[in-house]
C-alpha positions in Angstrom: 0.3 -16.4 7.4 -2.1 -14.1 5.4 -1.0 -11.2 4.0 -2.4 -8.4 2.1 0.1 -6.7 -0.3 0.1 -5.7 -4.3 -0.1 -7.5 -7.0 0.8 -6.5 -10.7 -1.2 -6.6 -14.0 -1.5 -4.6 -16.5 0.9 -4.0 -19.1 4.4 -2.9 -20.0 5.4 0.7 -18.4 1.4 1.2 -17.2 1.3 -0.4 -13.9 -1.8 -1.7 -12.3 -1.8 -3.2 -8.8 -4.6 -5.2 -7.1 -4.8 -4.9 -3.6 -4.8 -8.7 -2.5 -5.1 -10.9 0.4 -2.7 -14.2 0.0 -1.2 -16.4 1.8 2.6 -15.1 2.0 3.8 -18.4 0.0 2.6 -17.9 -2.6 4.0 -15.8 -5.3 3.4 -12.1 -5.7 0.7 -12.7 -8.5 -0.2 -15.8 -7.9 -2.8 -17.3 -6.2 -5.2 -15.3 -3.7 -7.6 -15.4 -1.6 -9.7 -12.2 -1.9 -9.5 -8.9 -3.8 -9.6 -6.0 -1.5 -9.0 -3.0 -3.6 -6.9 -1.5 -6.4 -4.1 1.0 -6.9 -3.7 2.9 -10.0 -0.2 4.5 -9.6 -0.5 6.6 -13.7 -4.3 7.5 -12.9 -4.1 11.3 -13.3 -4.7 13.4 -10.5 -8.8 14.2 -10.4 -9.0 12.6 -13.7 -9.7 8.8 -12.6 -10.3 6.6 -9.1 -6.4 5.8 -8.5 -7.1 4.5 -5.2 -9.6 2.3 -3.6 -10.3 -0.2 -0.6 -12.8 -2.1 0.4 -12.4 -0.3 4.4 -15.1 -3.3 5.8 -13.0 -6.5 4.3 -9.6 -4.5 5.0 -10.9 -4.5 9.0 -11.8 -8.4 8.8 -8.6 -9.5 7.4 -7.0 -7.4 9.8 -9.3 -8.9 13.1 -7.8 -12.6 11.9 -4.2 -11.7 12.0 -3.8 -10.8 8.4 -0.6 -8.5 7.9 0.0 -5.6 6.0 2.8 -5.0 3.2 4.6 -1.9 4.3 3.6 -0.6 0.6 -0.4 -1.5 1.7 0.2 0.4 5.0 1.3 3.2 3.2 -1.3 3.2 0.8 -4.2 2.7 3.9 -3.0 5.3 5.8 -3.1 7.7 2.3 -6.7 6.5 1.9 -7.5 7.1 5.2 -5.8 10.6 5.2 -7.7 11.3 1.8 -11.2 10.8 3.6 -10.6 12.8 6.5 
């Protein structure tokens, strides 16, 4: 199954996520299929882009059956909230 969830990089105590899509075996910052977007969780508030998706390749994965980390969803929905 495909799934599009976080995964880490950057460095010790400055978090960096990229917003992936994978298939669910493999491990959390491992192997992927396609980038979809980042998440900057220290970005300050104004200061830099802490969030971003790609909305068009978030809606394809989505039309095959790819699934959403509950972290993603939450993310999405702020995204989506943010633009309205």
């Amino acid at each position: 199954m495909v799934v599009i969830r976080l995964a880490r990089g950057g460095a010790k105590k400055r978090p960096f996520f990229n917003i992936v899509a994978t298939d669910s075996r493999n491990r959390r910052d491992g192997r992927f299929i396609e980038r979809i977007g980042f998440y900057n969780p220290m970005a300050a508030d104004g200061a830099a882009d802490g969030l971003r998706i790609a909305a068009d390749r978030l809606a394809h994965w989505e039309s095959v059956g790819a699934q959403l980390s509950p972290t993603v969803a939450r993310l999405v929905a702020q995204s989506k909230k943010a633009a309205a």
